[in-house]
LODRENRO-79470 format. One line per field, with one value per residue: x, y, z negated of N, C-alpha, C in turn. Coordinates in steps of 0.02 Angstrom, whole numbers, plus 50000, padded with zeros to 5 digits. Layout:
nx = (X_...)
ny = (Y_...)
nz = (Z_...)
cax = (X_...)
cay = (Y_...)
caz = (Z_...)
cx = (X_...)
cy = (Y_...)
cz = (Z_...)
% end
This chain:
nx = (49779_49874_49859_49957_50031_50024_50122_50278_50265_50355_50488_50477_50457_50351_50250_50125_49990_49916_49927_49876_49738_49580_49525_49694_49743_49721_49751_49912_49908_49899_49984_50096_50078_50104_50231_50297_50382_50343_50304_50243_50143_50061_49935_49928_49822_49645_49558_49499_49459_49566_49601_49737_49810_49750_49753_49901_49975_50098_50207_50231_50279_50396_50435_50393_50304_50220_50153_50083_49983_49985_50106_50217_50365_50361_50311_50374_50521_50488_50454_50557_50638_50575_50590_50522_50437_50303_50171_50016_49891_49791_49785_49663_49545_49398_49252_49091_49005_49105_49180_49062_49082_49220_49272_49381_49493_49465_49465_49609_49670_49634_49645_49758_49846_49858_49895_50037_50091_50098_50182_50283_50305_50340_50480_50543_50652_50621_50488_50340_50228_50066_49940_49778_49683_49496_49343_49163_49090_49134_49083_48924_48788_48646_48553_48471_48425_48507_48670_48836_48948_49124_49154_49032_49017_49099_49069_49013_48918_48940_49061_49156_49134_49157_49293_49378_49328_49396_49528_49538_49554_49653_49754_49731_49766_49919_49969_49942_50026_50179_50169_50194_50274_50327_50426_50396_50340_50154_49987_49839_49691_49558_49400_49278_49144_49040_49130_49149_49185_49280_49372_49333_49302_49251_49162_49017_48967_48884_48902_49022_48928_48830_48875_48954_48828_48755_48830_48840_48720_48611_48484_48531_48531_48446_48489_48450_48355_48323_48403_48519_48662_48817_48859_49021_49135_49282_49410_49352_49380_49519_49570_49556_49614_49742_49760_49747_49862_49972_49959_49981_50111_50152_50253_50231_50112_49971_49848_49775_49813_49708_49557_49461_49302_49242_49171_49017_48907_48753_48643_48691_48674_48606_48459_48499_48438_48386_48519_48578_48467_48493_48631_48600_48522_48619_48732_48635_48593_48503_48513_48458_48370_48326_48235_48312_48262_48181_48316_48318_48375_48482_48630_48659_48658_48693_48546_48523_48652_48752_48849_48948_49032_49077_49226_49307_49293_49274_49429_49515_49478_49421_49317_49164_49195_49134_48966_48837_48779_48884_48986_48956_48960_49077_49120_49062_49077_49250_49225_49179_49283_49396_49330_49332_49471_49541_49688_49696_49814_49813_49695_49650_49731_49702_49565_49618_49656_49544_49473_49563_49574_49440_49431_49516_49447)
ny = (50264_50325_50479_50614_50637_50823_50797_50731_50574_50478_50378_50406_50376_50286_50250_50146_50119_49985_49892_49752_49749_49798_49905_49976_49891_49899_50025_50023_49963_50058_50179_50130_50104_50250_50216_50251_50199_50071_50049_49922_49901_49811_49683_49515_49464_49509_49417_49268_49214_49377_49521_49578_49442_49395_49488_49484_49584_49598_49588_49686_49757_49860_49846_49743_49737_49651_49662_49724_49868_49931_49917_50001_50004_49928_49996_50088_50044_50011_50120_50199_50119_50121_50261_50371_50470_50515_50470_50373_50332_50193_50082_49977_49932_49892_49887_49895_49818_49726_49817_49813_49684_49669_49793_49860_49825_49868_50026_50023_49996_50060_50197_50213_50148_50244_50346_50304_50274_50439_50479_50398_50456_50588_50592_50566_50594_50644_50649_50721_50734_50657_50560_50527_50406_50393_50390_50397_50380_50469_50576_50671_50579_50631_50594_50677_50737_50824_50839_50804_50924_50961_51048_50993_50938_50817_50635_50480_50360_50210_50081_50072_50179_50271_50262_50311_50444_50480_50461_50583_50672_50658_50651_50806_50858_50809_50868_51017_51024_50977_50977_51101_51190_51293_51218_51069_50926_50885_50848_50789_50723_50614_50565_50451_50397_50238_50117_50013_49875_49785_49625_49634_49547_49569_49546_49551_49674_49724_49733_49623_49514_49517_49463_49349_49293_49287_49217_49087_49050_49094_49165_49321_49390_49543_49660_49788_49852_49995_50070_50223_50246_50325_50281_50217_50196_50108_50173_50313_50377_50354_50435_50561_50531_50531_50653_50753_50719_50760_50907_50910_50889_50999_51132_51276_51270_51292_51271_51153_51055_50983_50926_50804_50800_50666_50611_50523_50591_50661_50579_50470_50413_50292_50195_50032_49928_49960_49964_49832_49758_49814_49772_49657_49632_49673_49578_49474_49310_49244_49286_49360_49449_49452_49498_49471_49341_49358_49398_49458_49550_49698_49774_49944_50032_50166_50241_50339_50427_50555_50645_50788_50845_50974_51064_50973_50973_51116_51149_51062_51012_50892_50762_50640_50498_50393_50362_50275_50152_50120_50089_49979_49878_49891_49825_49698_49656_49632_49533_49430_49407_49367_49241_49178_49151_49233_49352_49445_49554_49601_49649_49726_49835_49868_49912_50016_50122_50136_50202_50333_50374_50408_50498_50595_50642)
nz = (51749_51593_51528_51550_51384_51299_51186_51196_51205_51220_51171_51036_50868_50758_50642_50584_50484_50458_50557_50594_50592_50678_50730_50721_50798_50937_50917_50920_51039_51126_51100_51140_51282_51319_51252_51149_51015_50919_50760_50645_50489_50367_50295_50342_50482_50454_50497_50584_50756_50806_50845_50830_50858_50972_51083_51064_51004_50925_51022_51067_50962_50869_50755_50624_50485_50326_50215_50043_50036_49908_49844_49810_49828_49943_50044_50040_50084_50208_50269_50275_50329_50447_50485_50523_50670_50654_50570_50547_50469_50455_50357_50255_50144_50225_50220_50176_50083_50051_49961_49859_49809_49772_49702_49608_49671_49811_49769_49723_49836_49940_49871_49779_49868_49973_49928_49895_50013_50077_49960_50008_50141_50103_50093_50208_50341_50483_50491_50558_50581_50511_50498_50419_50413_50373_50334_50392_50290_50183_50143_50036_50030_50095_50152_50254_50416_50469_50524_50448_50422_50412_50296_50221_50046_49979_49920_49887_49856_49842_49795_49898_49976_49898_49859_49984_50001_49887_49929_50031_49943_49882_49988_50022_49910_49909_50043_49993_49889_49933_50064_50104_50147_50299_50363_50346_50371_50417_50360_50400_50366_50471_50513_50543_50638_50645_50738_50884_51008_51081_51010_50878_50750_50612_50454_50410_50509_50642_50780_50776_50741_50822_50941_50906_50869_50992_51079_51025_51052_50959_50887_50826_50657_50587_50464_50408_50515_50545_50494_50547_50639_50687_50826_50925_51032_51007_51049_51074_50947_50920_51011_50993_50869_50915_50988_50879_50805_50898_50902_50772_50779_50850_50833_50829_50830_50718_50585_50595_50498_50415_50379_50478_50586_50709_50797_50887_51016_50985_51064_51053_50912_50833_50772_50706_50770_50893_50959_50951_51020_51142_51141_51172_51317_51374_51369_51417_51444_51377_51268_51079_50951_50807_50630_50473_50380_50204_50097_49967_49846_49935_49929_49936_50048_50172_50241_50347_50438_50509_50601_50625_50752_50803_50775_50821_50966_50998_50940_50966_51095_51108_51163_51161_51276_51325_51358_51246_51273_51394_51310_51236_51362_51396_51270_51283_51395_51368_51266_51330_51420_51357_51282_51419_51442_51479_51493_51365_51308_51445_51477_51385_51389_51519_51483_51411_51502_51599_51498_51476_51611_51644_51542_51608_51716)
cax = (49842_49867_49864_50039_50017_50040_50170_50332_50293_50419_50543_50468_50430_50284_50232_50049_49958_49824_49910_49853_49663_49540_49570_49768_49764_49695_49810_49961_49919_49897_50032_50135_50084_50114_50318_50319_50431_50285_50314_50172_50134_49994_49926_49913_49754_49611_49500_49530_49509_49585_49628_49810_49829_49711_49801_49954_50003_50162_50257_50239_50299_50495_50445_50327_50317_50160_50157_50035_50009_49992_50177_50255_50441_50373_50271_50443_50565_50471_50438_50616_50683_50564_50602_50443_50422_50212_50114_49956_49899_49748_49764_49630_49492_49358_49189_49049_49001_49169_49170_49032_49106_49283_49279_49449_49523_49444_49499_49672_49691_49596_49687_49822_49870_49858_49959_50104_50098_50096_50227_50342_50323_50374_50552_50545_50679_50624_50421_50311_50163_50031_49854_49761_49619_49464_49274_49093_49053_49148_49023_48886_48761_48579_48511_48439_48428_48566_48748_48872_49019_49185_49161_49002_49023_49130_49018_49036_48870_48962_49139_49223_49129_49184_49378_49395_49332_49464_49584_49539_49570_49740_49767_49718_49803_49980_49978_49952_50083_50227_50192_50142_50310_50345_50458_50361_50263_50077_49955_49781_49626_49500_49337_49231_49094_49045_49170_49120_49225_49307_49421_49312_49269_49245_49123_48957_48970_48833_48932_49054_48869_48785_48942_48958_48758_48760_48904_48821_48635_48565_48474_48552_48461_48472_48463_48419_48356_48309_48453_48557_48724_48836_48893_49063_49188_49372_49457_49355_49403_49577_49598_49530_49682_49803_49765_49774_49919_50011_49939_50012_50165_50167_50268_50205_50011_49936_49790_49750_49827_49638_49490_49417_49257_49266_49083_48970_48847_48688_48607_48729_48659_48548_48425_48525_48403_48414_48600_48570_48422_48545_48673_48588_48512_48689_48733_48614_48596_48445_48540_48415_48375_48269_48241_48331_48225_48203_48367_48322_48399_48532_48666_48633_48669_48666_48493_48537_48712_48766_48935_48964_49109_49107_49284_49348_49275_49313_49486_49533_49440_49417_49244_49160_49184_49083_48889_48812_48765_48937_49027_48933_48943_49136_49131_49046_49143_49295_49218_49178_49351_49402_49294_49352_49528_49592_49722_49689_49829_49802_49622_49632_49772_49672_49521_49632_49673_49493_49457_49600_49547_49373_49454_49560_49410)
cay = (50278_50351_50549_50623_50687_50869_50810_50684_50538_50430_50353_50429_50307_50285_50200_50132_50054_49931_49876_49695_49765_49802_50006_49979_49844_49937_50085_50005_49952_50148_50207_50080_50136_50321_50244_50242_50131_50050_50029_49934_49895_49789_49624_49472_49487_49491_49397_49214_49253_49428_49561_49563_49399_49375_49537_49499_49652_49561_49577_49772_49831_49879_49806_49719_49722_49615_49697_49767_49940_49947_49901_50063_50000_49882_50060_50156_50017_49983_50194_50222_50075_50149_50343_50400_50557_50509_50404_50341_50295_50170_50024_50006_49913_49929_49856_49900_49767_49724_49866_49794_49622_49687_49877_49883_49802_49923_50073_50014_49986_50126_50269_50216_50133_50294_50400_50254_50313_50491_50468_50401_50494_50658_50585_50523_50659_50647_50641_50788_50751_50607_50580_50503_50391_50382_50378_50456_50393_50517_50636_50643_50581_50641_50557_50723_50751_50863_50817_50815_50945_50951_51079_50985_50893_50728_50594_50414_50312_50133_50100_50099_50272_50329_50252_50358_50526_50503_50467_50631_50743_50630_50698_50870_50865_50798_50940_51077_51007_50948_50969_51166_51228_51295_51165_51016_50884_50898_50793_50785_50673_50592_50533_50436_50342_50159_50096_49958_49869_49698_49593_49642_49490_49577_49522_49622_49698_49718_49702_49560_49461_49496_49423_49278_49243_49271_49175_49031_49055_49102_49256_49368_49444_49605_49662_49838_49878_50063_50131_50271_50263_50364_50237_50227_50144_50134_50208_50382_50399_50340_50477_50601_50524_50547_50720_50789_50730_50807_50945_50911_50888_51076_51170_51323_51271_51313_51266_51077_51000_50985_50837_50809_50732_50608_50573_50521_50656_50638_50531_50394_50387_50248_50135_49962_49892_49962_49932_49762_49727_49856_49726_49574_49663_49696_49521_49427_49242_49226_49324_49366_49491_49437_49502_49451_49329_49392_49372_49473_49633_49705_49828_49993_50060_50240_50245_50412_50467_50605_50689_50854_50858_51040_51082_50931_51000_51155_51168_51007_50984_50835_50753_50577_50499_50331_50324_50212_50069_50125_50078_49904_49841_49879_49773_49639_49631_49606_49475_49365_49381_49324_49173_49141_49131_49290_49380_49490_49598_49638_49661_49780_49876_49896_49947_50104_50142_50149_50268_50384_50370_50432_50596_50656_50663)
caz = (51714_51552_51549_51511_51331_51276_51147_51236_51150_51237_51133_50979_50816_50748_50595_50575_50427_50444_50642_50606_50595_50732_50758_50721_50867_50995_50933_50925_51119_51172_51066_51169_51332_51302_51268_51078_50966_50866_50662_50594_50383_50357_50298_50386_50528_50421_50510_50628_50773_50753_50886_50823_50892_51041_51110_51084_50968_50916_51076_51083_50915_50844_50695_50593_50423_50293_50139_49999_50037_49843_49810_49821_49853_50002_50067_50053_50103_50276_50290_50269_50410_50539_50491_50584_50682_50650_50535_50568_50384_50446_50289_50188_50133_50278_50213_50105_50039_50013_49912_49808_49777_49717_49678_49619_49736_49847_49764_49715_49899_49960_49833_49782_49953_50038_49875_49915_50106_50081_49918_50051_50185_50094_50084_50292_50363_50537_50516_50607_50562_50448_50518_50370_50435_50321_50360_50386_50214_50104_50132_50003_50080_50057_50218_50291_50461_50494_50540_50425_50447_50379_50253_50154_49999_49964_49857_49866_49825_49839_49768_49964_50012_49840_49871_50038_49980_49839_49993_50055_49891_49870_50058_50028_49854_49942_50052_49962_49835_49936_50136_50130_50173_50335_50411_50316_50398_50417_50353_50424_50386_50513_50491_50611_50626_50649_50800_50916_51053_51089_50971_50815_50716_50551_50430_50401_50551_50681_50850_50787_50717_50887_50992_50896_50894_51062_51142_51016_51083_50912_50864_50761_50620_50545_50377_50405_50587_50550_50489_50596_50624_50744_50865_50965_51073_50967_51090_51060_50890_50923_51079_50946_50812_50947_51004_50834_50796_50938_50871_50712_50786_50899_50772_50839_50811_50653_50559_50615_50437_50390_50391_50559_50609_50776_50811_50967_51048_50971_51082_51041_50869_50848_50737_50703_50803_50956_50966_50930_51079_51196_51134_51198_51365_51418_51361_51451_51451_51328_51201_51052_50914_50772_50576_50450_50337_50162_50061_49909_49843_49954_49903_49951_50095_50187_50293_50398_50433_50572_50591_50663_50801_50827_50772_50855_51020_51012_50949_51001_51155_51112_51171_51198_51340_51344_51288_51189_51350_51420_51272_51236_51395_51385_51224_51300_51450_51329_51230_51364_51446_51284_51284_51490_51436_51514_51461_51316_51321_51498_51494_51332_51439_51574_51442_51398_51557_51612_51462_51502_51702_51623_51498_51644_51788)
cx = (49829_49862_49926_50003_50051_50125_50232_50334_50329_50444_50540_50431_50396_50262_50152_50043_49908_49854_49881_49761_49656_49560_49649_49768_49749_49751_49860_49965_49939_49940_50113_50156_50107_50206_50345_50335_50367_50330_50253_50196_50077_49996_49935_49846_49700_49562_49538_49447_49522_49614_49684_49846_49806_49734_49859_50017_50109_50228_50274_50263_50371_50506_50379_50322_50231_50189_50111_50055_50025_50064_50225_50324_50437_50331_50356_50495_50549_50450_50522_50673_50648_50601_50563_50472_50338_50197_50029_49921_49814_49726_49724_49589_49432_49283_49161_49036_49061_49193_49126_49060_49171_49284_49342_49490_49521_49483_49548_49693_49690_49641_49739_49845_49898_49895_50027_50133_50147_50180_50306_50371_50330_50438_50559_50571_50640_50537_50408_50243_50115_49957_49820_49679_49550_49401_49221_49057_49094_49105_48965_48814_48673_48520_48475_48458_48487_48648_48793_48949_49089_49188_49089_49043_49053_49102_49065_48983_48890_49044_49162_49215_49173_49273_49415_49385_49378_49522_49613_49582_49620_49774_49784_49789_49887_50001_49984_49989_50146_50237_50150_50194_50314_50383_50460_50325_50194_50041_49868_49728_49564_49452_49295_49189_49072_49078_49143_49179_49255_49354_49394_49285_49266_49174_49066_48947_48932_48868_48943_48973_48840_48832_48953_48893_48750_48789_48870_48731_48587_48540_48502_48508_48500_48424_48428_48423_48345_48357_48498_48624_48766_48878_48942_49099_49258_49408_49433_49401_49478_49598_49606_49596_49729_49831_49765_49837_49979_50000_49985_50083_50206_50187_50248_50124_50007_49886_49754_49784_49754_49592_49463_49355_49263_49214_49042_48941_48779_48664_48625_48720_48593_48531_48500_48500_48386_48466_48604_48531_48462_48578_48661_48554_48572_48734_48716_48598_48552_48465_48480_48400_48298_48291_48249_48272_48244_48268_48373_48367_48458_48548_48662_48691_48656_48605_48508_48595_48734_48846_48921_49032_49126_49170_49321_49325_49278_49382_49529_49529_49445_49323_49212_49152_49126_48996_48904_48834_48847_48985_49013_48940_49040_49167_49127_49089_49227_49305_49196_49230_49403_49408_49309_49422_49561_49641_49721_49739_49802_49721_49619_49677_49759_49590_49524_49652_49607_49465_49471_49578_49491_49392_49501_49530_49385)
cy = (50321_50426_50567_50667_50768_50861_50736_50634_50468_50414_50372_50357_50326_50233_50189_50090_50037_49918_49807_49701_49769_49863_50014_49931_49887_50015_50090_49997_50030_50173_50165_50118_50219_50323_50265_50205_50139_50033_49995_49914_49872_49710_49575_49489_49484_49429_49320_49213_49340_49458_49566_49508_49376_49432_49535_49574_49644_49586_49639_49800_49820_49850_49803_49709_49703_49620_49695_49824_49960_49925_49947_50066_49968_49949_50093_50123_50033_50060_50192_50194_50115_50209_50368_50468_50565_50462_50402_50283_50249_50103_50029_49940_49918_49923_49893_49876_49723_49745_49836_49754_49643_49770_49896_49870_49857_49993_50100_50030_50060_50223_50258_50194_50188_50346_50366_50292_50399_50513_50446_50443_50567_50650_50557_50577_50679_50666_50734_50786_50674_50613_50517_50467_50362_50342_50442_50459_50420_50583_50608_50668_50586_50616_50622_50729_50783_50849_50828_50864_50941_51008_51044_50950_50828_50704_50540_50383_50255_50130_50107_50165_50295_50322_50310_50422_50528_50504_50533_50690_50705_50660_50776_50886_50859_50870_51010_51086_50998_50965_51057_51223_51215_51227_51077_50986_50906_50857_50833_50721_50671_50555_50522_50390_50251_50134_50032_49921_49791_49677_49632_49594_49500_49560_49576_49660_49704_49688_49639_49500_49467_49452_49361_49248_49232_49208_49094_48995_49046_49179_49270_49418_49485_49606_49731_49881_49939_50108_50150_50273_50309_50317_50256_50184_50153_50176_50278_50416_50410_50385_50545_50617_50548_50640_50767_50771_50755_50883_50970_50924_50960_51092_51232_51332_51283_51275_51197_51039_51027_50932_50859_50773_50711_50571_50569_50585_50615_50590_50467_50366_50374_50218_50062_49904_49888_49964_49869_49730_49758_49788_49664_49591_49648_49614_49457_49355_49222_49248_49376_49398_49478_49478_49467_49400_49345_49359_49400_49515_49620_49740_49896_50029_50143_50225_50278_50425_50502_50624_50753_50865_50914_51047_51040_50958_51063_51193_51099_50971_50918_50802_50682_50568_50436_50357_50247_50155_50063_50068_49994_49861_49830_49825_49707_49617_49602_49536_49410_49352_49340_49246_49113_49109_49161_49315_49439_49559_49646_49683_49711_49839_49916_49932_50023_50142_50168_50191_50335_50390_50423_50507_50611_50682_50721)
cz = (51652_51549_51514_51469_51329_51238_51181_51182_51167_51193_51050_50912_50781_50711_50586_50539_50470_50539_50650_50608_50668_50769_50768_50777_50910_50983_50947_51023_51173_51162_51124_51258_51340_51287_51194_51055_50925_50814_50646_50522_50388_50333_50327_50408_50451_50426_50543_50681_50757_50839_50896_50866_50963_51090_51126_51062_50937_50964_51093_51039_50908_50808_50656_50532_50371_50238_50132_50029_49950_49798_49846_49863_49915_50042_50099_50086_50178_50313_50322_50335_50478_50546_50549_50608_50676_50633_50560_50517_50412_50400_50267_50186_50167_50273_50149_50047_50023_49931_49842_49762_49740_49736_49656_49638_49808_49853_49724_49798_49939_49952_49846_49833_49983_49979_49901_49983_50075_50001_49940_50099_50162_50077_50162_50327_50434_50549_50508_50578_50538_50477_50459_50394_50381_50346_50376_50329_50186_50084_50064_50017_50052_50124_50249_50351_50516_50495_50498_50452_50411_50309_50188_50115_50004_49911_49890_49818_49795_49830_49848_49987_49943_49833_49933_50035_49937_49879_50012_50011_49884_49920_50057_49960_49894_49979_50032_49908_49852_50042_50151_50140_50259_50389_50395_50370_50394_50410_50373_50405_50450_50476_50540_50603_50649_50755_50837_50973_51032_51041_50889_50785_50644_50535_50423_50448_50590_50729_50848_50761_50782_50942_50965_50907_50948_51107_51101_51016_51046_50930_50825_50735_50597_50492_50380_50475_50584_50532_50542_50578_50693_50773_50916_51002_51016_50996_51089_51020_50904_50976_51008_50892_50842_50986_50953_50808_50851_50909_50819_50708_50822_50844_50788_50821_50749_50643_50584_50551_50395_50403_50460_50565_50681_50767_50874_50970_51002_50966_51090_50955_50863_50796_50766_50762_50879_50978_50972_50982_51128_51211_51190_51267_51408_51410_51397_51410_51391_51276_51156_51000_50870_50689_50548_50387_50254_50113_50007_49905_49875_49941_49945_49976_50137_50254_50354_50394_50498_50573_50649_50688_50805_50823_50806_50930_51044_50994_50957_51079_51172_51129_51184_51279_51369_51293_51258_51248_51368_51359_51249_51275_51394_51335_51255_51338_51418_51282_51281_51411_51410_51303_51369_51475_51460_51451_51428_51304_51368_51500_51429_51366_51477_51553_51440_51433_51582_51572_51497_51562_51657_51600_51556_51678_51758)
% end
């Protein structure tokens, strides 16, 4: 069963960008159970198939609205019908190499997207509080060893890292311009690192490329088996989103309208490559992990990246709950219920149930 939240979020409404995505599906489902009137704002799915639909996201929300985030009046119209008591700004642009191919597309989407949001929601009588979901690339990143915390540096090597650190200072900027009175909303950014888990069929992706090679009894190659990323289940991050914004929402709390990081333990960050043979281990069925043959210059990528949870752990007490294996095998198990013909709602249902079971013991 779910754990009764801190903050009563029964009957409370709740607007979310980006619910036709991967992270907004799976949130929209939790947000659900917990007894919240869902709002989403987003595209059509991105992908075919698409979590949105193999879930069943449809049947759970108040209202659904497929907009641009970048058309201000369709931002404010579809703010204004829900009248939130909590946003959940996750729209955006989610790829790197995305990033490469259209750059301002990127960070049209990216910026201004998330100024639109935040441009609305300081006219939304009823909202409490704004959790602003970003990344682990806005940091600037010098590949060293040591974990990124919330107080280094914001860079941006590649136009999408460099669209989401501008997110941040649009974030930071908003607040300290418009949400820094007393009986104001609260806006907060998150930042987390590379997510993993069932109903991801995005492009470039490690997981969704090993699940499809898999299930079609190729190898999947990689492009760059040595690089480190901080690997997770969705549902961390997304416990992480949800417990600061209660937070956000305690009018008595203080000092949580600030960036967060929402990163594994350590020993859940891994080479590409052992994620990828993990992958197919836990997989089974002759499932295979080969290098990518050469394809000539690729766009440049972060080698090393860490995050530093501290503040999320100790004034959040917030903490992971799945490893690495834990969290893969959960994927898998999802993607081949999928592929049986089970029922996707239920079985993502009973996903976040088995989390929560996990953060209450």
């Amino acid at each position: 069963m779910v754990k009764t939240p801190v903050v009563p979020w029964r009957d409370l409404d709740v607007f979310v960008t980006g619910h036709t995505g991967f992270k907004g599906s799976w949130l929209c489902h939790w947000l659900r159970k917990l007894g919240c009137k869902v709002h989403g704002f987003a595209l059509d799915p991105p992908t075919e198939p698409n979590m949105f639909s193999v879930a069943r996201v449809a049947d759970i929300l108040a209202s659904d609205v497929r907009a641009d985030l970048r058309d201000p009046d369709a931002v404010a119209s579809a703010l204004h019908r829900a009248n939130p008591h909590v946003i959940f700004h996750l729209a955006a642009q989610p790829l790197v190499r995305e990033g490469y191919r259209d750059p301002i597309g990127t960070i049209s989407t990216n910026v201004l997207g998330t100024a639109n949001v935040l441009e609305a929601a300081r006219k939304a009588p009823s909202l409490k509080a704004v959790v602003v979901v970003t990344t682990d690339k806005v940091y600037e990143n010098r590949e060293w060893l040591h974990p990124y915390s919330e107080t280094d540096p914001l860079g941006g090597y590649d136009p999408y890292s460099a669209s989401k650190a501008a997110a941040e200072i649009i974030s930071a900027s908003y607040r300290s311009s418009y949400f820094a009175q007393h009986d104001a909303a609260r806006i907060a950014t998150a930042r987390a690192g590379n997510v993993i888990g069932g109903g991801d069929w995005g492009k470039d992706r490690l997981i969704p490329d090993c699940m499809t090679s898999f299930a079609s009894g190729t190898p999947v190659e990689l492009r760059n088996p040595k690089s480190v990323r901080p690997w997770q289940h969705v549902l961390e991050p997304l416990s992480g989103y949800i417990a600061l914004a209660e937070k956000l929402v305690q009018t008595e709390q203080s000092g949580f309208d600030r960036s967060w990081n929402f990163g594994p333990d350590s020993v859940d960050d891994a080479e590409v490559g052992a994620v990828a043979k993990l992958a197919a281990e836990i997989w089974g069925e002759a499932a295979d992990v080969r290098l990518a043959e050469d394809a000539g210059p690729q766009p440049h990528e972060a080698g090393l990246l860490r995050l530093d949870s501290t503040l999320a752990r100790t004034s959040l007490g917030w903490t992971p709950q799945w490893t690495l294996p834990a969290a893969l095998e959960q994927t898998v198990a999802w993607q081949k219920a999928w592929r049986r013909g089970d029922d996707m709602a239920a079985v993502t249902a009973s996903q976040i149930d088995t989390y929560c079971a996990t953060r209450a013991s």
